[in-house]
C-alpha positions, 0 to 999 in steps of 0.5 A, spaced: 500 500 500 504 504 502 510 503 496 503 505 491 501 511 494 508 513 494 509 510 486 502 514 484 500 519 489 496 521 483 491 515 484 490 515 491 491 523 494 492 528 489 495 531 482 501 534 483 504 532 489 512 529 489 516 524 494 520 527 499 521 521 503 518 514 506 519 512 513 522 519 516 523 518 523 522 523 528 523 519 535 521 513 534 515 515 531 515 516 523 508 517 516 508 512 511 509 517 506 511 525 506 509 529 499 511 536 497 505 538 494 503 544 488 503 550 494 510 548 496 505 545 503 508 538 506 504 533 506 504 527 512 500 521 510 498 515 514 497 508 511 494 503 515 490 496 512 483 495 514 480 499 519 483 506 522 485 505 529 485 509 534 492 508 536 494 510 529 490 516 530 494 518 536 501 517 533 501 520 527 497 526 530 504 526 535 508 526 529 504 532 527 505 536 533 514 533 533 514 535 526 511 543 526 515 544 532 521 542 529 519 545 522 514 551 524 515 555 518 512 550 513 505 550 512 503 542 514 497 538 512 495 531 515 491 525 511 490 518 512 488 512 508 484 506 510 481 501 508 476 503 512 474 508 517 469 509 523 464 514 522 466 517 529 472 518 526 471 521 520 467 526 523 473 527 528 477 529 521 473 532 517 470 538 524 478 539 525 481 540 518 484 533 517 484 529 510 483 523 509 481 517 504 478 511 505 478 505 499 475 498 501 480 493 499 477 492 492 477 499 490 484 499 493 486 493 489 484 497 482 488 503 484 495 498 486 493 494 479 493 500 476 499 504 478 503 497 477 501 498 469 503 505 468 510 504 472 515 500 475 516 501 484 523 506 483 529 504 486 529 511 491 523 509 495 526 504 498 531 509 501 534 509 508 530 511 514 532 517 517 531 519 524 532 526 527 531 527 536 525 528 538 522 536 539 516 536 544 516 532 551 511 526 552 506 530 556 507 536 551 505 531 545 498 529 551 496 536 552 496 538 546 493 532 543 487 534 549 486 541 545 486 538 538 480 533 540 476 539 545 470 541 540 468 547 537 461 550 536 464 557 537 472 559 537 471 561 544 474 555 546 482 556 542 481 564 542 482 563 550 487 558 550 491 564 544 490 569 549 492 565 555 498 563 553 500 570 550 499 574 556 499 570 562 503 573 568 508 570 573 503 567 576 499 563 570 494 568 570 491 573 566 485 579 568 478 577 565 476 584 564 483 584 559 481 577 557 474 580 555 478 586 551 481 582 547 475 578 546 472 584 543 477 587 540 478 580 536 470 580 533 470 588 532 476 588 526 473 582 523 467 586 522 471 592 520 475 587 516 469 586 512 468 579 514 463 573 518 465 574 526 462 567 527 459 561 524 452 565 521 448 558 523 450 559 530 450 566 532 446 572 529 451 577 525 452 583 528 451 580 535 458 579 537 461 585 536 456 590 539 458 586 546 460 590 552 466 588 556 461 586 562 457 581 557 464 578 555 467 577 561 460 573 563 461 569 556 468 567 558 467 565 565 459 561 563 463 559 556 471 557 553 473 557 562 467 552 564 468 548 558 475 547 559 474 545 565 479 545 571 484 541 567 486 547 562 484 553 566 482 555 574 476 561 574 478 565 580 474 570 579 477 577 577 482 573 573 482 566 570 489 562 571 492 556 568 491 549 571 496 547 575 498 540 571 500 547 565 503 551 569 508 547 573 511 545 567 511 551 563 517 552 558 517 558 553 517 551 549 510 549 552 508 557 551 509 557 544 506 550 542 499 552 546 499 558 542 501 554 536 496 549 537 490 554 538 492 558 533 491 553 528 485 549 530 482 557 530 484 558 522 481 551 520 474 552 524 474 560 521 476 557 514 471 551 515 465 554 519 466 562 518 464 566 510 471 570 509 475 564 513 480 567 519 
């Protein structure tokens, strides 16, 4: 499977897209396949045979965050293929941004056929593994696995995690009245941007703008902060401070992967949910 979507990516994925490397690794975890595509965007590809599980979901999503940081100036895409795939899970990519392809074992026995008629498996394909050191610890990999599988009705969520890891004092904590002017400020120049402030099958055009800072401060406290739980954020009133599992390993690194992590799930909800996109 792996070697004819590396052969034929065209068959499988997309036109355009060429072979960087099989089986790079990044400590101890490693794609199937890495592409270059038309824009110059990296591609990850997973392969797995019969059903896509959650394990592989898992690793290939460290792999991502491994690769991003060690590699943040390029614009990175993630698919996988399967045989098959859960509905659930198909759900989960396709509400995130993520790609992937699902070919049951005939059709994907026809594209194989199909590709060995048009070429011969080149030799470079079978290039050694390359292996580089891991970037982000274990529990980094974990904590923002946590922020990629929270759910996104509004933008709340990541906008807050944005603005806690830009701004949080020496103590973890931000101020909720300067949280709630961040909030506003956010929605007023998309409106001066020309563009959608929020999903318009979920909020009514207009609305979030015009808030005053009393309304977003009860909005955050009553929305992004107690949906997040206590795991990520402590509400302590005037301020809302970071939960003490973050905090206690907080790390430049650390700050600049939440921002990182929140920032991206935040333009794939805009570009996927939002006229205008972010």
């Amino acid at each position: 499977m792996e070697v004819a979507v590396a052969n034929c990516p065209e068959l499988f994925i997309e036109p355009g897209l060429t072979l960087i490397r099989r089986q790079a690794l990044i400590n101890g975890r490693r794609p199937d396949v890495l592409f270059s595509d038309g824009l110059a965007r990296h591609l990850l590809v997973e392969i797995q045979r019969g059903r896509l599980d959650e394990d592989h979901l898992q690793r290939h999503f460290y792999y991502y965050f491994d690769y991003r940081a060690k590699y943040p100036s390029i614009h990175l895409r993630l698919m996988f293929i399967a045989n098959r795939l859960v509905p659930q899970h198909k759900e989960f990519l396709d509400e995130h941004g993520y790609e992937f392809r699902e070919y049951p074992e005939h059709d994907f026995d026809r594209r194989v056929h199909e590709c060995s008629m048009r070429k011969q498996p080149s030799s470079h394909l079978f290039s050694e593994v390359v292996e580089t050191p891991g970037i982000l610890p274990p529990a980094t990999h974990e904590l923002l696995f946590e922020i990629e599988k929270h759910p996104m009705t509004l933008c709340y969520k990541m906008l807050l995690l944005l603005y806690m890891a830009d701004c949080a004092d020496d103590g973890g904590r931000v101020a909720l009245r300067f949280l709630a002017e961040r909030f506003q400020t956010f929605f007023v120049e998309r409106v001066m941007r020309a563009k959608a402030e929020e999903n318009p099958k979920v909020v009514q055009p207009g609305n979030l703008s015009r808030r005053t800072l009393s309304e977003w401060e009860r909005v955050i406290r009553d929305q992004p902060v107690r949906y997040l739980t206590t795991e990520f954020v402590i509400d302590e009133g005037t301020s809302i401070r970071w939960a003490d599992r973050i905090w206690s390993r907080w790390s430049p690194v650390l700050k600049s992967e939440i921002h990182s992590a929140a920032l991206d799930r935040l333009r794939r909800y805009f570009e996927r949910n939002v006229p205008g996109g972010y």
